[in-house]
C-alpha positions in Angstrom: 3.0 -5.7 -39.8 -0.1 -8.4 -40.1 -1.6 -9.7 -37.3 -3.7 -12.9 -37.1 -5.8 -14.9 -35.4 -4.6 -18.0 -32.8 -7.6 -19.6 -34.3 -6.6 -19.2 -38.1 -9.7 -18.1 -39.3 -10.3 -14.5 -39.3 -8.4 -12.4 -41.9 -5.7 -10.4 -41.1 -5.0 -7.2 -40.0 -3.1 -4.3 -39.2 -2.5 -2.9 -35.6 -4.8 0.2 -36.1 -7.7 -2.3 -37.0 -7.1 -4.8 -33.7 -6.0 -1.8 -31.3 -10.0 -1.2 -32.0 -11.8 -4.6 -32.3 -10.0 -6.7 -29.2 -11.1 -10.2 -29.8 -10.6 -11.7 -33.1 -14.1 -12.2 -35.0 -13.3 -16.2 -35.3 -12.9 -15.9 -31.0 -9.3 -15.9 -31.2 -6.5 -14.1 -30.0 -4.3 -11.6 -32.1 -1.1 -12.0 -32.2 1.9 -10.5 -34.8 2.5 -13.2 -38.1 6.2 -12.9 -36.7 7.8 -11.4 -33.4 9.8 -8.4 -34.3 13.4 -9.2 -33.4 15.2 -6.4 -31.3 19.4 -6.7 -32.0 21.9 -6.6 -29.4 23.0 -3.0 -31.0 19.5 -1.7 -30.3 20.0 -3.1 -26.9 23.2 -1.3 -26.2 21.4 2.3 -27.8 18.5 2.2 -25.8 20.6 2.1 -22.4 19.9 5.5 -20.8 16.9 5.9 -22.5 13.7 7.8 -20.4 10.9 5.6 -20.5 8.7 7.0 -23.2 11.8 7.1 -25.7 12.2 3.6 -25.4 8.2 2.7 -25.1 8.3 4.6 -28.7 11.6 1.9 -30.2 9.8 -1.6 -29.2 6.0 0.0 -29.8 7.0 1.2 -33.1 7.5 -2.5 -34.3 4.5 -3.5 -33.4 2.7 -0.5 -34.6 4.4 0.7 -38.2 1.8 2.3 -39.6 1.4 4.5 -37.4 3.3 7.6 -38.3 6.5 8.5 -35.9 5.5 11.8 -34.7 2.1 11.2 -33.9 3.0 7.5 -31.5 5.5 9.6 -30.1 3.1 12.4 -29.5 0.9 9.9 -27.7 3.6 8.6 -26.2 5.1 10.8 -24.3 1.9 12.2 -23.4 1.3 9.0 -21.4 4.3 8.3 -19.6 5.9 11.3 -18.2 6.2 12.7 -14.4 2.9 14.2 -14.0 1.5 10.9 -14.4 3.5 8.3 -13.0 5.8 10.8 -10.7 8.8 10.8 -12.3 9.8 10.4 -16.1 11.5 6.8 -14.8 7.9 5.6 -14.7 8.7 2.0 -13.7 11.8 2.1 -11.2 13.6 -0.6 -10.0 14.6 -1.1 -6.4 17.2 -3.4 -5.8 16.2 -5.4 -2.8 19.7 -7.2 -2.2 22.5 -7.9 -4.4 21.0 -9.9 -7.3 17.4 -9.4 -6.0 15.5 -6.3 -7.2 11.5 -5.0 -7.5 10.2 -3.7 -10.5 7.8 -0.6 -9.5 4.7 -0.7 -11.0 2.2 0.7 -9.5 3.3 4.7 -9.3 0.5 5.5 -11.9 -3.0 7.3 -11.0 -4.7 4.2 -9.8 -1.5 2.8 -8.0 -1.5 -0.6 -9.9 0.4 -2.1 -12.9 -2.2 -2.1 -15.4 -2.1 1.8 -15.6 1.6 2.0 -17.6 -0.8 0.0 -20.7 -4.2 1.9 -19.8 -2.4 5.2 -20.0 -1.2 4.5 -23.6 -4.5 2.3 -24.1 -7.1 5.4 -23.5 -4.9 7.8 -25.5 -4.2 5.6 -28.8 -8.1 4.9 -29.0 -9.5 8.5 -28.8 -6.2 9.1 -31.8 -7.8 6.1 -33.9 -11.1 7.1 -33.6 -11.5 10.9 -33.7 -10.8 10.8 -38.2 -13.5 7.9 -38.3 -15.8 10.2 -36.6 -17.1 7.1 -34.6 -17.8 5.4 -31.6 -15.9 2.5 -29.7 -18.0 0.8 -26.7 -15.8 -1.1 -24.1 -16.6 -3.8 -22.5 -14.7 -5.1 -19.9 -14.1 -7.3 -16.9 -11.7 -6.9 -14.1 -10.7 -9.2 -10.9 -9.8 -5.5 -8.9 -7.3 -3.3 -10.8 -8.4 -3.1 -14.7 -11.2 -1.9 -13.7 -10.1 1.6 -12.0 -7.1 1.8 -14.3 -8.7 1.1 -17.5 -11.8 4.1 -16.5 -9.1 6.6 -15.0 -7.9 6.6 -18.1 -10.9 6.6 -20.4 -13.0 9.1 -18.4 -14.2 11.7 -20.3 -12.6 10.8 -23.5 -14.1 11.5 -26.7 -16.2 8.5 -28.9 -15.9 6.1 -26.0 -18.3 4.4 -24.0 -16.8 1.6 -20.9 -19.3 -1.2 -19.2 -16.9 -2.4 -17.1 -17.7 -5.8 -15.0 -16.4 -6.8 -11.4 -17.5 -9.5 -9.4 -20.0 -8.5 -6.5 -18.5 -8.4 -3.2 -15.3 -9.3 -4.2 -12.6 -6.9 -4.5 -11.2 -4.6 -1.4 -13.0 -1.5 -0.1 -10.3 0.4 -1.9 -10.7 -1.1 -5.3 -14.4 -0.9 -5.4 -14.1 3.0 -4.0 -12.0 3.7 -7.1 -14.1 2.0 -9.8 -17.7 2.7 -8.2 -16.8 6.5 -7.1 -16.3 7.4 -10.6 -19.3 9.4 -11.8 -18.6 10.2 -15.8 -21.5 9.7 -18.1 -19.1 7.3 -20.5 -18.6 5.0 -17.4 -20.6 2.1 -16.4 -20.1 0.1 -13.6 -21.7 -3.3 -13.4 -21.2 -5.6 -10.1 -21.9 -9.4 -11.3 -23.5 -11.8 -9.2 -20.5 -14.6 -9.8 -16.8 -14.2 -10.0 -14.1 -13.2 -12.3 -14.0 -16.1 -14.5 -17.8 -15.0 -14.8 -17.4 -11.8 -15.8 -14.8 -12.6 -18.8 -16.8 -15.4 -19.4 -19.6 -12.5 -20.4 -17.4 -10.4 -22.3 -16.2 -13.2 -24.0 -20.0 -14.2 -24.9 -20.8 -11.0 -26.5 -17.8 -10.1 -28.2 -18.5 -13.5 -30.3 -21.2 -12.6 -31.5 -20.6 -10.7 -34.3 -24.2 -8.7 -35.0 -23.9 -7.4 -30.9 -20.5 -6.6 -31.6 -21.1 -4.8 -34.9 -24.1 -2.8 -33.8 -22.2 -1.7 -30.3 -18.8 -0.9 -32.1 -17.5 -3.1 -29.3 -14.0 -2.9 -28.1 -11.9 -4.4 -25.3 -9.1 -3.4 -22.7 -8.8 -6.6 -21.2 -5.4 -8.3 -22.1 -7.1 -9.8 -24.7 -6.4 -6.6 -26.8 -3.0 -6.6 -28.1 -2.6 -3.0 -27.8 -2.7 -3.7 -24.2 0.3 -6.2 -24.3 2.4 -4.8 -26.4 2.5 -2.4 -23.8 3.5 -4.3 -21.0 6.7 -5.7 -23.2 8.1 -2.3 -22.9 8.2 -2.6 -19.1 10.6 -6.0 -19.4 13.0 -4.6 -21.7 13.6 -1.3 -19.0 14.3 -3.6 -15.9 16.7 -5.7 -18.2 18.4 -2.7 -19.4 18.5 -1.6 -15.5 19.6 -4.5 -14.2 22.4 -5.7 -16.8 25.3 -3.7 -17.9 26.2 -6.4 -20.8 24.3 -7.5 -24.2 23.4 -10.7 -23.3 23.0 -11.1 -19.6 20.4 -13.3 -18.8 17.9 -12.4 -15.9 14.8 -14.1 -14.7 11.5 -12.5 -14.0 9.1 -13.7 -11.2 5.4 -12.5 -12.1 2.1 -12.2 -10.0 -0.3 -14.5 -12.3 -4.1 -14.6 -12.6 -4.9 -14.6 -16.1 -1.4 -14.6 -17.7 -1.3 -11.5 -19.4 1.4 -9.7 -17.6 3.5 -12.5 -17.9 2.7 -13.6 -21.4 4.4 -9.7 -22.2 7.3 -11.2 -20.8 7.2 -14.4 -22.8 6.4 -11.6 -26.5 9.9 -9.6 -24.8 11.8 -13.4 -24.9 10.8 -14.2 -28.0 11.6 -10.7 -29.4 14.9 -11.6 -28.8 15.8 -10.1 -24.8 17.8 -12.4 -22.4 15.3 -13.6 -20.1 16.3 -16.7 -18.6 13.2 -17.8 -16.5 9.7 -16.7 -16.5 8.8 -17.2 -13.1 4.8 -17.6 -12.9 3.4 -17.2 -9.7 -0.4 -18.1 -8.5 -1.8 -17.9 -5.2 -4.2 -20.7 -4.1 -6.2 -20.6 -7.7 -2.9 -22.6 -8.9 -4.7 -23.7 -12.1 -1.4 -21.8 -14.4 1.2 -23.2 -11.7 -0.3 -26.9 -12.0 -0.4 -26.3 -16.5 3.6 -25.5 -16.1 4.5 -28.3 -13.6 2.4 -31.2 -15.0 0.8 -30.0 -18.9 -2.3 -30.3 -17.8 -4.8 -27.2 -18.1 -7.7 -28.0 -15.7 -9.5 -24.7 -14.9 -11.7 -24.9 -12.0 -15.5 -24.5 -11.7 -14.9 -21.4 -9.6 -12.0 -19.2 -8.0 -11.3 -19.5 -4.4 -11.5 -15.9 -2.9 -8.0 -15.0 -1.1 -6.2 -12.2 0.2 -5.0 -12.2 -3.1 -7.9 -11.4 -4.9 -7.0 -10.0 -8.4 -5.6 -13.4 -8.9 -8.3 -15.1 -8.1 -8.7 -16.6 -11.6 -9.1 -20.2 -12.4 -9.5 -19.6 -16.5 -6.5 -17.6 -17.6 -7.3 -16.0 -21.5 -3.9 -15.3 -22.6 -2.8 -18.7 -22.2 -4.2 -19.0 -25.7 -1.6 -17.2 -27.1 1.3 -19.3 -25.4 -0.2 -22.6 -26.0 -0.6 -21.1 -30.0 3.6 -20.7 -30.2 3.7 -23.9 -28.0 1.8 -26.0 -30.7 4.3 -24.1 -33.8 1.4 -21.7 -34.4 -0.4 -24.3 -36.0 -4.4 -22.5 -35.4 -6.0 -26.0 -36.5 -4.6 -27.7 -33.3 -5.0 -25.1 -31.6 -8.8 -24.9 -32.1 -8.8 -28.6 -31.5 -7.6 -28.0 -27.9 -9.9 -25.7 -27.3 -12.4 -27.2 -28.3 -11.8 -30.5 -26.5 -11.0 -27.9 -23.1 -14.4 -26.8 -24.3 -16.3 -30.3 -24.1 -14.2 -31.7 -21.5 -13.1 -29.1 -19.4 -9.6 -29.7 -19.4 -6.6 -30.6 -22.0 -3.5 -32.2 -20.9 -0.5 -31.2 -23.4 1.9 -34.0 -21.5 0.8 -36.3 -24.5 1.4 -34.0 -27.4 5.1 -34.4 -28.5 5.5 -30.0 -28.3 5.1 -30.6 -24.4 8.7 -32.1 -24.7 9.8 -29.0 -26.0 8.3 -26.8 -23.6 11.0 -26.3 -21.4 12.7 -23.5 -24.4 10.1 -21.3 -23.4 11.8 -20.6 -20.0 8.9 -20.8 -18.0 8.3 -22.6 -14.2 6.3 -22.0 -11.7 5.3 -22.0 -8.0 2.1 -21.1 -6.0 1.8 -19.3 -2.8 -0.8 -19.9 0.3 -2.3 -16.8 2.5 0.6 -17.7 5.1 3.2 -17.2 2.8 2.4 -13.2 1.8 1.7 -12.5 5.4 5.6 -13.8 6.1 6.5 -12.3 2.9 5.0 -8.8 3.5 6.7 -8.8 7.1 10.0 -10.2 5.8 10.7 -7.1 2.9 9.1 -4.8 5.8 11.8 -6.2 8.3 14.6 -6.4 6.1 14.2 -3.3 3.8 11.6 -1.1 5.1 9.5 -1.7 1.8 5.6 -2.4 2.3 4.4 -5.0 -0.7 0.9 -6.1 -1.5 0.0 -9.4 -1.2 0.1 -9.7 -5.0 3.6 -9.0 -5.1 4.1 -11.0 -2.2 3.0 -13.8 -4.0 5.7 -12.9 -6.6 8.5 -12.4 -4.6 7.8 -16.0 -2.7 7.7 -18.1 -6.2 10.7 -15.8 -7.4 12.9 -16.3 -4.3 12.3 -20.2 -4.2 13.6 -20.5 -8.5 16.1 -18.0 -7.8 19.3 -19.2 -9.6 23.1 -18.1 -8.8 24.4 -15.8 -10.8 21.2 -14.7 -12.5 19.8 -11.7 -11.5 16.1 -11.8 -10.2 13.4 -8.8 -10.8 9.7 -9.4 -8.9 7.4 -7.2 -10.4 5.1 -4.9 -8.2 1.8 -5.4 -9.4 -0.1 -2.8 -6.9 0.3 -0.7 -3.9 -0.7 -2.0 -0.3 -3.1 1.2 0.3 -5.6 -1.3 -1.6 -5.6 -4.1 -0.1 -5.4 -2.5 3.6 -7.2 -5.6 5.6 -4.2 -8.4 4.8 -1.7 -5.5 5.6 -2.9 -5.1 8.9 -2.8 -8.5 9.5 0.4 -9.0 8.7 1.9 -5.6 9.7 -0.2 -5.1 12.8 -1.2 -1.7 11.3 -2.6 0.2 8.0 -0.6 0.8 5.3 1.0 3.9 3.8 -1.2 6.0 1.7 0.0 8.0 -0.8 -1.1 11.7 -1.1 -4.5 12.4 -2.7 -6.2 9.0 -1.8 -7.8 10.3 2.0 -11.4 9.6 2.1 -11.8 7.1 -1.2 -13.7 4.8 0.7 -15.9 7.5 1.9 -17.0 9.1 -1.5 -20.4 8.2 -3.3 -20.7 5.2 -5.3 -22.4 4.5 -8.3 -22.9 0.9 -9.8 -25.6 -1.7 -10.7 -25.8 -5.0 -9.9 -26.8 -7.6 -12.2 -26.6 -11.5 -12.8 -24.8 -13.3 -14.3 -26.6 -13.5 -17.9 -25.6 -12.5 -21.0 -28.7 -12.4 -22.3 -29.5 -9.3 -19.2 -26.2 -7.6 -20.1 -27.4 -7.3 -23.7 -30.7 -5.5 -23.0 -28.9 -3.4 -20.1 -26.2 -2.5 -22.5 -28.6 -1.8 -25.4 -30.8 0.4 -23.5 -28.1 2.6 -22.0 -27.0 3.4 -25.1 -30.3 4.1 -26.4 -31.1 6.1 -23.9 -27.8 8.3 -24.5 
């Protein structure tokens, strides 16, 4: 399978090459020349199937050359019981006829981005270890990439991580799992500015091609494929758990910041699985919920903080890849979008005659305020005795308010409360639950540096670490 560039001018390549290189050298996005089609037949064999079995069917299109027994191997060395408690590894809780939660966040740093991290650190030490090489990672994260992403490449063999958060803005708990981490392949770096900042950074130095050459730069962020096609396999195991026919549609509501979770549930759709709706859901950083009500991509000049803060994201990456299949995957107007998004800060598809077409996607939105997850949180506590972070919360609002008749609905869980204890309290009146193992986080040493928000400051830091071994 080839892969290519949303931009149309890098060559293309297999998935070995861009599980390693992240961002295209022309800036783009990857994406496959054509969406493997899954069958209604497959469908009906993979019911029943434990959760690495059927990560192995979908990841296998997307990955051909690698050979069967080894992505097996790797697979179910990732997703398995010791890992993410049981061999289920994403369960689904039905909340109420028709209404169910897709469970997440059971993985070693209790968020959804571990299920792709697990699989992520695990195919990159595979890759690398015949090249004899290194692969440096650089990375930004809102709160949960972050942890996730070094959990799972701690330690591992040929790889380095720089890993950017934005100073002073993620919860005790999040920071306590990134910042407590003392590996010598881990950096953390705390940037004076916000998300958008730090990916805008990442994005800064993986496009330029000399940096990224001489670091052997790499990327976890959802702007690596690898990572995506991932999070597909999660869509097509809460369909299979929810349906009992081969064509049932059901409707996903999905916690959205920079639209990479939800944009694995658009790959799943056009793969050919019965997803009615993609449900986006923002909090108060509505910049994807205004794109999907009005066309109109306006990113703002910086994120509001909320209780919601891994979401707090005004420039979402993946949207790149949508808008790409959007415009026919024609890369010349999609690099004249971008570039007018570039010089005028916003693009408004309304005008372009694929907006009128936009509605086969299956996508709609909603956006959720701080008062909302508080009544949100207490409503699932009240009614099911189910705590939900304010994330999810989020979720489960937008979902509940497109929910249709007769389609089933599936919120996904995007992180335990544990980590995001002050907006629990407030709305529960007390902490939340914490799982086994996670007593005294907070308390641990920390290691991190801060720096500003300068590319130019990141090169020489990153340079001289590695210098210096």
């Amino acid at each position: 399978m080839d892969y290519i560039s949303t931009r149309g001018r890098s060559a293309a390549a297999s998935f070995s090459h861009i599980a390693l290189d992240g961002l295209a050298p022309d800036a783009g996005l990857y994406v496959p020349r054509e969406y493997p089609q899954v069958s209604a037949e497959e469908l009906r064999r993979w019911r029943g199937l434990p959760y690495a079995a059927l990560a192995f069917e979908i990841l296998r299109k997307f990955a051909p050359e690698l050979p069967a027994p080894a992505l097996k191997t790797l697979l179910d060395d990732a997703y398995n019981a010791p890992v993410f408690g049981s061999d289920e590894v994403t369960p689904v809780h039905t909340l109420e006829r028709g209404v169910h939660l897709l469970r997440l966040s059971h993985g070693p740093t209790l968020a959804f981005k571990d299920i792709a991290m697990q699989w992520l650190g695990r195919l990159f030490e595979h890759l690398l270890a015949p090249q004899d090489r290194e692969l440096t990672i650089l990375g930004a994260t809102s709160g949960d990439t972050g942890s996730a992403a070094e959990h799972a490449l701690r330690g591992r063999r040929g790889l380095r991580v720089f890993m950017l958060s934005p100073h002073g803005r993620m919860s005790p708990f999040q920071r306590a799992q990134m910042y407590s981490l003392h590996d010598a392949n881990i950096v953390n770096l705390a940037v004076d500015g916000s998300f958008d900042d730090c990916q805008a950074l990442v994005k800064t130095l993986s496009a330029d091609l000399g940096f990224r050459q001489r670091m052997q730069l790499g990327a976890v962020n959802s702007i690596n494929w690898a990572r995506l096609a991932a999070q597909v396999v999660y869509y097509f195991k809460a369909w299979l758990a929810v349906t009992t026919g081969d064509s049932e549609p059901v409707s996903f509501a999905v916690p959205s910041g920079n639209f990479g979770n939800v944009c694995a549930g658009h790959v799943a759709r056009c793969m050919g699985l019965p997803i009615h709706r993609l449900i986006v859901a923002t909090n108060e950083n509505d910049v994807l919920d205004e794109f999907f009500r009005t066309g109109r991509y306006r990113p703002r000049t910086t994120a509001r903080e909320t209780s919601s803060p891994s979401m707090d994201i005004s420039r979402a990456s993946n949207l790149e890849r949508f808008v790409f299949d959007l415009v026919g995957r024609d890369a010349e107007r999609l690099r004249a979008l971008w570039a007018r998004l570039a010089s005028e800060g916003e693009i408004d598809l309304s005008r372009e005659a694929c907006w009128a077409e936009a509605s086969r996607f299956g996508f709609v939105s909603g956006a959720s305020t701080h008062a909302d997850r508080l009544q949100t949180i207490r409503a699932l506590w009240r009614r099911h005795g189910i705590e939900i972070d304010p994330h999810t919360a989020d979720g489960v609002h937008v979902g509940l308010q497109h929910r249709e008749p007769g389609v089933p609905l599936v919120c996904l869980e995007t992180a335990l409360p544990v980590k995001f204890e002050a907006t629990m309290v407030e709305a529960l009146g007390r902490p939340p639950m914490r799982p086994a193992g996670f007593d005294g986080l907070e308390s641990l040493p920390q290691r991190f540096t801060r720096i500003a928000n300068d590319a130019e400051a990141l090169r020489r830091l990153m340079l001289d670490h590695t210098a210096r071994g």
